[in-house]
C-alpha positions as CSV (number, residue, x, y, z in Angstrom):
1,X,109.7,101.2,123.6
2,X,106.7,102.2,125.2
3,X,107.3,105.8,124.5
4,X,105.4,105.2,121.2
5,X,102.0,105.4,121.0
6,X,99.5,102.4,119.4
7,X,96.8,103.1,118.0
8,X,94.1,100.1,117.8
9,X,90.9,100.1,115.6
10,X,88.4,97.1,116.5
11,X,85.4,97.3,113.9
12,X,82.5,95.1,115.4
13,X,79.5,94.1,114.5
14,X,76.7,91.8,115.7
15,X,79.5,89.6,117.8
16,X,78.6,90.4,121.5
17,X,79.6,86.2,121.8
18,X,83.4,87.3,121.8
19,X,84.0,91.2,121.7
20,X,84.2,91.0,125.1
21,X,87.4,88.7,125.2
22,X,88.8,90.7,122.3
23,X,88.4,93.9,124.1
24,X,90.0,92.0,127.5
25,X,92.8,91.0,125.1
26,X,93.4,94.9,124.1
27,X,93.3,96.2,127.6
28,X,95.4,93.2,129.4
29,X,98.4,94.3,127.4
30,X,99.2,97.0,129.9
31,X,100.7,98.7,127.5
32,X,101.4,102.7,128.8
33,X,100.7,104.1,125.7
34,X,97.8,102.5,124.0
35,X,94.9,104.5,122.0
36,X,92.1,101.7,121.4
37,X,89.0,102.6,119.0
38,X,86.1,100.6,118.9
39,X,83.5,101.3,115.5
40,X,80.6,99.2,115.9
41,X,77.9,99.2,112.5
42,X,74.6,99.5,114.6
43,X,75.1,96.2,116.7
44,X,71.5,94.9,117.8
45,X,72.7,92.1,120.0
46,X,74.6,93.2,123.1
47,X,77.5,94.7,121.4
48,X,76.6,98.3,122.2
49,X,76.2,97.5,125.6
50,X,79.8,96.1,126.5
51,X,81.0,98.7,124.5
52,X,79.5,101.7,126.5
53,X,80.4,99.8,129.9
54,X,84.3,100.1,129.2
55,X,84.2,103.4,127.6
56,X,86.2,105.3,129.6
57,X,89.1,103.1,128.5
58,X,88.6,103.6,125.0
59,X,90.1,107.2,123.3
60,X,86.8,106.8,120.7
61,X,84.0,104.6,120.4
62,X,80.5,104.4,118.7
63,X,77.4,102.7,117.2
64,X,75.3,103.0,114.6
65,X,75.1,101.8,110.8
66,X,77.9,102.3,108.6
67,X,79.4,101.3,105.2
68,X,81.2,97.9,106.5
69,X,84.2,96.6,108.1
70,X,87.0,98.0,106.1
71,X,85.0,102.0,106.4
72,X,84.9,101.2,109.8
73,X,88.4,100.6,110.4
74,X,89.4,103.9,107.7
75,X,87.5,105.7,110.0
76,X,89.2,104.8,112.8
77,X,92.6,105.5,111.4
78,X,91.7,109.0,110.3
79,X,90.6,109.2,113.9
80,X,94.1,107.9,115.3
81,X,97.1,109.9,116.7
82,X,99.7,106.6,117.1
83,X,103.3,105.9,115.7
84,X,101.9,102.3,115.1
85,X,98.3,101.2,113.8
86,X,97.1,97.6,114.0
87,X,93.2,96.2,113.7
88,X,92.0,93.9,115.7
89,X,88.3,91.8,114.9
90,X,85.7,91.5,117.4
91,X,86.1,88.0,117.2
92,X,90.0,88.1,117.4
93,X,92.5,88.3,120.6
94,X,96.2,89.4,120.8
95,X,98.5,87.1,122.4
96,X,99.9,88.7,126.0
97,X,102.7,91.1,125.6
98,X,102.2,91.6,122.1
99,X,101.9,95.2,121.7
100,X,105.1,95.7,123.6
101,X,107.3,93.3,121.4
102,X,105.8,95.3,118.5
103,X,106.8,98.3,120.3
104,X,110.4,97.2,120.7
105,X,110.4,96.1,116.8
106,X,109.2,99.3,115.4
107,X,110.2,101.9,117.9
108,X,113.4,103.1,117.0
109,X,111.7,103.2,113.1
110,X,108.3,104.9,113.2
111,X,109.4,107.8,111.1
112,X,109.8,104.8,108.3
113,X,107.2,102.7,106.3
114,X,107.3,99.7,107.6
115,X,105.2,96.7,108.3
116,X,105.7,93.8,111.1
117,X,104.0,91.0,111.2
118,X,104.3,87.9,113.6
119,X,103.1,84.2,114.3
120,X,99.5,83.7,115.0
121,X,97.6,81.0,117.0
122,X,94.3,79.5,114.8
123,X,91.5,78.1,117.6
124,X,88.4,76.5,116.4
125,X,86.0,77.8,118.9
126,X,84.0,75.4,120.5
127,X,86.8,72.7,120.0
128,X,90.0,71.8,121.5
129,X,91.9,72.3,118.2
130,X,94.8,74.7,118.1
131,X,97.0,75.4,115.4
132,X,100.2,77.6,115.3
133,X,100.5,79.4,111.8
134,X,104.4,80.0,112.4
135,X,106.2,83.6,110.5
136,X,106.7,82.9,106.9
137,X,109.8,85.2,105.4
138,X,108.6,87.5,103.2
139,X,108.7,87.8,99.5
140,X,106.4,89.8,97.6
141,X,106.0,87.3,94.6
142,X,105.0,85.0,97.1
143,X,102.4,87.6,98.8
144,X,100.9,87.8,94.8
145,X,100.0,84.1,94.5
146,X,98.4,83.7,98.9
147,X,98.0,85.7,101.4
148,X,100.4,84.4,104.0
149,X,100.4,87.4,106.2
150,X,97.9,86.3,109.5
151,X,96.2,89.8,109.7
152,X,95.8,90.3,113.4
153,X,99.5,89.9,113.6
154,X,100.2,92.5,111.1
155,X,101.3,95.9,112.4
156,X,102.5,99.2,111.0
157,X,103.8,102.5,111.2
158,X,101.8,105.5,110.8
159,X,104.1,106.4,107.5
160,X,103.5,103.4,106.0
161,X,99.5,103.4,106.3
162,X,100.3,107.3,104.4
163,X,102.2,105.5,101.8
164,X,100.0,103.1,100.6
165,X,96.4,104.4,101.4
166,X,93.5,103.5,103.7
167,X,91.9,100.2,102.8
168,X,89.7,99.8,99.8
169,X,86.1,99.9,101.6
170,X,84.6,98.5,98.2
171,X,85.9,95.2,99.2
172,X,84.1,92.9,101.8
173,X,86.4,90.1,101.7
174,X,89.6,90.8,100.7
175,X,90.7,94.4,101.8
176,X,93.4,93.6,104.1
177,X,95.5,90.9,101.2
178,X,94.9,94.4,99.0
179,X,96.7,96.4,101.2
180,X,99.2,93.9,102.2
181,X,100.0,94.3,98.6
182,X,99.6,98.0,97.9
183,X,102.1,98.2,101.1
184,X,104.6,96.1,99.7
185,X,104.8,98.1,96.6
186,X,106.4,101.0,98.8
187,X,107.2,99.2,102.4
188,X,109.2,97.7,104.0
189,X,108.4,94.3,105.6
190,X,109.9,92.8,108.8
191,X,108.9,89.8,110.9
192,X,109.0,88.8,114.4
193,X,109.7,85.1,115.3
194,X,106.8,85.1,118.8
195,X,103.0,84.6,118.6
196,X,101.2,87.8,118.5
197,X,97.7,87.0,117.7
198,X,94.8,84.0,118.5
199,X,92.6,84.3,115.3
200,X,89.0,82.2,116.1
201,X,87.2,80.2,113.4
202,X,83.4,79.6,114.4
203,X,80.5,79.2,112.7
204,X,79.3,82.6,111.5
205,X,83.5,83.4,110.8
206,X,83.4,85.9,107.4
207,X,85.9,84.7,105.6
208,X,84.7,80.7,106.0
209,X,81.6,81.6,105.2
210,X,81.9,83.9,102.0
211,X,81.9,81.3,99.0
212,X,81.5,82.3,95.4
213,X,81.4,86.1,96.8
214,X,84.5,85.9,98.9
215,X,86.2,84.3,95.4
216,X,84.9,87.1,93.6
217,X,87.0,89.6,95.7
218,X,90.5,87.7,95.3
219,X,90.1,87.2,92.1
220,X,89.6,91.2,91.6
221,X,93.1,91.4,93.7
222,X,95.0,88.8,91.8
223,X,93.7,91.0,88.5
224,X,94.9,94.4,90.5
225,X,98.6,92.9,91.7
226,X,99.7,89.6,90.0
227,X,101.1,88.2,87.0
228,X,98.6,86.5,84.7
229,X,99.7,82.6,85.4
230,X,99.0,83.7,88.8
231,X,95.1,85.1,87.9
232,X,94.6,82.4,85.7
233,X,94.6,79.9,88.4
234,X,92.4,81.7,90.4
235,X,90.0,82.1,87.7
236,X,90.1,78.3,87.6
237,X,89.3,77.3,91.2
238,X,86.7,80.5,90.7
239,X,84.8,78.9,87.9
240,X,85.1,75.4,90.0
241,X,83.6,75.3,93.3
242,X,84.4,71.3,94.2
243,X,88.1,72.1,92.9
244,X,88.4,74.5,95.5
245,X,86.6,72.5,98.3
246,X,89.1,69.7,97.2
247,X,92.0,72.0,97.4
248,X,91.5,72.5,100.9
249,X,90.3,69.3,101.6
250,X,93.9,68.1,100.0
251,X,96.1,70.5,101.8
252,X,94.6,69.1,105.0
253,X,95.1,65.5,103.8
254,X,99.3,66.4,103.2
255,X,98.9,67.5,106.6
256,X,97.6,64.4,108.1
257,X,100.0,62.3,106.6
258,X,103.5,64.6,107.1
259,X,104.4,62.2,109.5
260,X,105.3,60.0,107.0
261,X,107.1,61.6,105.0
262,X,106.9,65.3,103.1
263,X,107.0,63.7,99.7
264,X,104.9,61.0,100.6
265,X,102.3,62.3,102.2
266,X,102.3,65.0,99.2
267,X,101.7,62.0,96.3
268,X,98.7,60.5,99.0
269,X,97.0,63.3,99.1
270,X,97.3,63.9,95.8
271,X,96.1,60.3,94.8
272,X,92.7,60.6,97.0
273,X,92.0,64.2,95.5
274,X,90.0,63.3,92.3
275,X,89.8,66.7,90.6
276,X,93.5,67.2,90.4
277,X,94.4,64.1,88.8
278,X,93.9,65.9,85.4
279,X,93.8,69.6,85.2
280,X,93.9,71.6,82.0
281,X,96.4,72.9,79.7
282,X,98.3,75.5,81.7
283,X,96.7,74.8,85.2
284,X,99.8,73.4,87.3
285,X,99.3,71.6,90.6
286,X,102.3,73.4,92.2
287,X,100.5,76.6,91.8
288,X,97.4,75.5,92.7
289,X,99.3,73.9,96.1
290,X,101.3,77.6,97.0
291,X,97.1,78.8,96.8
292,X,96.1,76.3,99.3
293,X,98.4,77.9,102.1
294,X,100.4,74.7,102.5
295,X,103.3,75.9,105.2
């Protein structure tokens, strides 16, 4: 329905290396309708400059120092006049066509809270690795223990970002699982079974690169949304960093060996993961597992 307007916020920062790809992603959609923002925090590598040579295809774009990603991307939305809001990462691309299967989706339904969310395509940069992080049905006990929602395949309607608030700028990390979870409270969630997003991992990627800081931050939204089994785990992989290196070392071994069998290559990887062997009283592998993001 390309009747409805989108309205895209890219915050950017300090990423000339891809923005220009993300903001070829934006503009190749051809979609009629589209109002793209770009807030960029006081670039000083080339950012500004690709920036200001598309600007008359943006509805709003500047540059100068700000108070982060997720302020960036508040601003933005106070800023937009859409039926449908997504953000999209300087580092990030949408798929082709993308903005009008979201379109058709939400269209008929803007009036409603709602938020969509499709597949999304994970590319190592640099690498010829591709992974395709397929739609997981939703279920908001689920959405309390890991964040399973691929944020720039998430999309919603302009009611729904009233209902549950702009995003929590005091967060670095973790702003967008927050407001996955503030939306569910009062949204409705629907999925789309296509690709609508490539999200890049590379070397300076944030949320890779966060550690004990990044742990910090979902922790605090475990304690704001989920039950206390669920925050205790956390706290455990929180206070032990080669626990949590191993769990995501482990989840890629179960990978590696699906092949051979699904409860197989489970009890391998479980036997070459030393710090699970024993865990404490109250700390259950299955738990720590649905953390991982095993799909």
């Amino acid at each position: 329905m390309s009747g409805c307007r989108i309205s895209i916020v890219t915050p950017s920062y300090n990423q000339a290396e891809f923005l220009g790809a993300t903001l070829e992603s934006v503009f190749s959609q051809s979609y009629q309708n589209l109002e793209y923002l770009v807030l960029d925090g006081g670039s000083q590598d080339r950012s500004p400059d690709i920036i200001a040579s598309v600007a008359e295809k943006l509805a709003y774009s500047r540059s100068h120092p700000d108070d982060g990603q997720a302020a960036a991307i508040n601003e933005g939305f106070a800023r937009a006049t859409g039926d449908i809001f997504g953000w999209l990462n300087s580092d990030d691309l949408y798929a082709p066509g993308a903005l009008q299967a979201v379109a058709q989706l939400l269209g008929y339904q803007v009036d409603e809270p709602i938020v969509c969310y499709g597949a999304c395509e994970i590319f190592w940069e640099g690498t010829n690795r591709r992974e395709i992080r397929s739609v997981v049905p939703f279920d908001r006990l689920k959405l309390g223990v890991v964040d399973f929602l691929d944020q720039p395949s998430v999309f919603w309607t302009r009611a729904a970002w009233e209902k549950a608030g702009p995003l929590d700028a005091t967060l670095h990390y973790a702003f967008d699982w927050d407001w996955f979870l503030r939306a569910a409270k009062n949204c409705r969630f629907i999925s789309v079974d296509r690709v609508l997003s490539r999200y890049r991992f590379h070397g300076q990627h944030k949320s890779g690169s966060g550690g004990q800081e990044r742990w910090k931050e979902l922790i605090e939204v475990v304690r704001r949304h989920s039950p206390p089994d669920v925050l205790r785990h956390y706290e455990f992989l929180g206070e032990h960093p080669f626990a949590r290196w191993w769990l995501n070392k482990r989840m890629r071994l179960e990978q590696k060996f699906s092949g051979v069998s699904r409860s197989a290559s489970r009890e391998i990887a479980n036997l070459l993961s030393p710090p699970f062997w024993f865990l404490p009283k109250g700390i259950r592998r299955e738990m720590l597992w649905e953390i991982s993001g095993i799909r």
